[in-house]
Each structure stands twice: as C-alpha cells, then as structure tokens.
C-alpha positions in Angstrom: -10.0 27.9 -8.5 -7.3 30.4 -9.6 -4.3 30.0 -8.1 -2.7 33.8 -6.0 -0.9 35.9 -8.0 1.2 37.4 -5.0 3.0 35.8 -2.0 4.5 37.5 1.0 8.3 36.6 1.9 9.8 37.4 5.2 13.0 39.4 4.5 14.4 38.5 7.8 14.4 34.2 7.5 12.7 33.7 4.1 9.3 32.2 5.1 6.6 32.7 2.7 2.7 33.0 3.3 -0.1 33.4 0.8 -1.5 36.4 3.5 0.3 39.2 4.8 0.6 39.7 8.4 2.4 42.3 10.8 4.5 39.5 12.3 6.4 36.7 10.7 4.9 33.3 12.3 8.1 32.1 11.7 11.0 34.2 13.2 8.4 36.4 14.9 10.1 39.6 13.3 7.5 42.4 12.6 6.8 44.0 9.4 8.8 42.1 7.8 6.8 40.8 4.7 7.3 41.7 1.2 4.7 41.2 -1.5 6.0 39.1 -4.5 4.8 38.3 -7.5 3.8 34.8 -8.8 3.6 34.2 -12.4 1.0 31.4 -13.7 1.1 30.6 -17.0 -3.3 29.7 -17.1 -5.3 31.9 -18.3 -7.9 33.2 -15.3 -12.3 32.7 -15.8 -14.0 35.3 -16.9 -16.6 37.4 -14.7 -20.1 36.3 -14.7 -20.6 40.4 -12.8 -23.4 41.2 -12.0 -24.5 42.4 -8.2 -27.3 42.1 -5.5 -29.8 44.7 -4.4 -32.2 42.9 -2.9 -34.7 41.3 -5.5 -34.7 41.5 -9.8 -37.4 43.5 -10.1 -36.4 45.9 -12.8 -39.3 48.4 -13.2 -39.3 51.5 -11.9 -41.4 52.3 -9.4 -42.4 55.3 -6.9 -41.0 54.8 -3.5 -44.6 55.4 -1.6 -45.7 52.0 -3.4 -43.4 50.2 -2.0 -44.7 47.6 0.7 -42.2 47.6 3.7 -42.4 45.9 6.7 -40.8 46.4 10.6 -36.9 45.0 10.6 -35.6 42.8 13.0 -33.3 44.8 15.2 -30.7 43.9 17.4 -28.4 45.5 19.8 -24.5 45.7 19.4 -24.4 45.5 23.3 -22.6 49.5 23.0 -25.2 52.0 23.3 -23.5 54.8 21.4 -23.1 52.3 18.0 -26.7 51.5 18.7 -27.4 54.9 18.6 -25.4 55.8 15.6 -26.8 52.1 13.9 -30.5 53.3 14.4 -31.0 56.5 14.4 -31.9 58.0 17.9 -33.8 54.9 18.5 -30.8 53.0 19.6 -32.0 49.9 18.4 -28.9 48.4 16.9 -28.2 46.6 13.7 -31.1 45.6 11.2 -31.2 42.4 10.6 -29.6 41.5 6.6 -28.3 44.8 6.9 -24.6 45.7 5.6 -22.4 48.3 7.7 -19.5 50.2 6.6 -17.1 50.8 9.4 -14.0 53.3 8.2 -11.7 55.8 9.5 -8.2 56.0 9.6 -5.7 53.3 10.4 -5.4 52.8 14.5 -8.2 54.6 15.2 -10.0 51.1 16.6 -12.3 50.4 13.7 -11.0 46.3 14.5 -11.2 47.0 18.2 -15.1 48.1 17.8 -16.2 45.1 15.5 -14.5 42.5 18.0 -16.6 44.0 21.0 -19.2 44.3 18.7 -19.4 40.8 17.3 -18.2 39.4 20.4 -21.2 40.8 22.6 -23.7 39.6 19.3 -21.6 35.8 19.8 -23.4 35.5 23.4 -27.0 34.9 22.0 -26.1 34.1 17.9 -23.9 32.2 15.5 -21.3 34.8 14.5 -18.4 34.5 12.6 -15.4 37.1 12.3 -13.4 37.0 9.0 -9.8 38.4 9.2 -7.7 39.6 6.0 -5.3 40.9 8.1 -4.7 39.6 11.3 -4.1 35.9 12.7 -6.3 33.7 14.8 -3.7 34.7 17.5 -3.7 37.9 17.1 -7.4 38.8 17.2 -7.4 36.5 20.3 -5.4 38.1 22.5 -7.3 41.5 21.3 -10.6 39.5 22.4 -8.8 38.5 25.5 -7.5 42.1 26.5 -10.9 43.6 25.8 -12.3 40.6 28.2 -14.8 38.7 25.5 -16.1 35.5 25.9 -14.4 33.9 23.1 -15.8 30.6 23.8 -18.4 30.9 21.2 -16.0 33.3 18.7 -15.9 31.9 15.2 -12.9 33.1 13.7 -11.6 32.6 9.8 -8.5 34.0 8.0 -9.5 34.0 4.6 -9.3 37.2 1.4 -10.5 34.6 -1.1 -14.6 36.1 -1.9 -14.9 32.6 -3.7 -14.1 30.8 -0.4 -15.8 33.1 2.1 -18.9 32.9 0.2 -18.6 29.0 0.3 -17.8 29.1 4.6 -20.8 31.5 4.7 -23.2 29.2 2.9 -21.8 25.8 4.8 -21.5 27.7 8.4 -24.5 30.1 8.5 -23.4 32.6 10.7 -26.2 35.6 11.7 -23.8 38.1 12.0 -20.2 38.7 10.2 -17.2 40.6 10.5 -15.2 40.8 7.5 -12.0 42.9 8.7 -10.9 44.8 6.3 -12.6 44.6 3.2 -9.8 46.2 0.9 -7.9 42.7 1.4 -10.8 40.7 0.1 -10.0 39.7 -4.1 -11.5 37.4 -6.4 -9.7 34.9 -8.4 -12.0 34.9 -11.5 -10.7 38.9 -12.1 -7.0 39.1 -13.6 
C-alpha cells in the first residue's frame, strides 16, 4: 500500500494527522490544519483502470430488449427524499443503487445523509464513511438530530483501497460516503 503524500499540521501546537479536520484533536483550535507535503522516494503501482456498469457485456443492443425486472425499494424514513428518490411514487432508494447528493457547502447535504442512514440503520446494516469529519463529530450531529446511534456504523477513512476492503469484510446494505471529493487512491501519483 502506498504510503500519503500529504499530512495536515496544526499551526497552533504542531500536531499532525494523515486527515484533515475542522478542529485540532489535540489543542482543540479550529481550522487550524495546513496541508503539507510528504516526499517518498518509491515509485507508486500503476492503474489496472477500468470501471463498473453493471455486467461486461459489450455488444450493443436496443434498449426495448433489455430484460428488467421490479427493484427492491426502500424508504429513507423522509417522505420528500422518497419523493425526489422515486419519482412521485415515493418509494425511496433502489436497492444497489448510487445517489449523488451535492449543493453548496452548509446547505445540510451531511445533515440529510445522517437522518437518512440513521432511519435505514433501524431495520439494516449501514455504515457511514466520513472524509471529513470525526467519529465525535458526526455523533453529536446524530445526537442533536435525536438518531438512534446504537446501531450507527461509523468509519473515518479517504483511502478507496481500504474502504473497498471494510465494505467487502463488513457488508453493510446501505453507505454513506461523506464527501466523495476527499476519497484518493494510492495506486495514482
């Protein structure tokens, strides 16, 4: 595994963390953390690339040949993301399905998938994935919002390489990966 190219240094006491944060853990000062660079001297692997789309059928075909079958739907436990999820129907999220949440910063994208997953958590495995925030932090969002964080998976993680691994040992039904622009690989350089 490649080792980070960048660390984050508090410029009020000097502590260092491989994942920036709003708050320093150590002298609790906020926004406080530069990026730095780390040089490594190795040489990084190259990319296998490549993608996913479902299966590696290659031929074209017409769309009206296509054999489709009912999804598995389930509800986010907020009617008006149901809505938006399923059209009108307001049946939710499909099942295997991938869902883009953006906007700009504050507007409560993080707020949305905590209620979200943590309404999903009461009757499936979920797991939330933070780049951003700490274990702490999106606690005491959960706790404010009045989830049931009993059953609230939580990981800190921007490694793809090591999410991928937690996904395949933990098997979550439903993830939260907040935000995906702090998600890297460490087989690009």
């Amino acid at each position: 595994m490649a080792k980070p190219t960048s660390q984050y240094r508090c410029r009020e006491c000097g502590a260092t963390y491989k994942k920036w944060s709003g708050q320093c853990m150590d002298c609790k000062a906020w926004n406080s953390l530069d990026e730095e660079a780390i040089s490594h001297s190795k040489e990084s692997k190259p990319s296998r690339g490549g993608g996913y789309a479902g299966t590696a059928n290659r031929d074209i075909v017409t769309l009206d040949k296509v054999e489709t079958q009912e999804k598995i739907t389930y509800s986010t436990g907020l009617g008006e993301f149901d809505r938006a999820l399923g059209s009108n129907s307001g049946k939710g999220v499909v099942k295997g399905s991938v869902v883009l949440i953006g906007g700009d910063p504050g507007i409560g994208k993080s707020t949305l998938l905590l209620q979200t997953l943590g309404n999903l958590s009461a009757r499936m495995k979920t797991l939330y994935i933070s780049g951003e925030e700490s274990a702490e932090q999106v606690s005491l969002r959960g706790q404010r919002l009045g989830q049931d964080l009993s059953q609230f998976a939580f990981l800190s993680e921007t490694e793809i390489e090591t999410i991928l691994a937690t996904l395949q040992q933990f098997k979550p039904d439903a993830v939260v990966i907040d935000s995906i622009q702090t998600i890297f690989t460490s087989t690009l350089s």
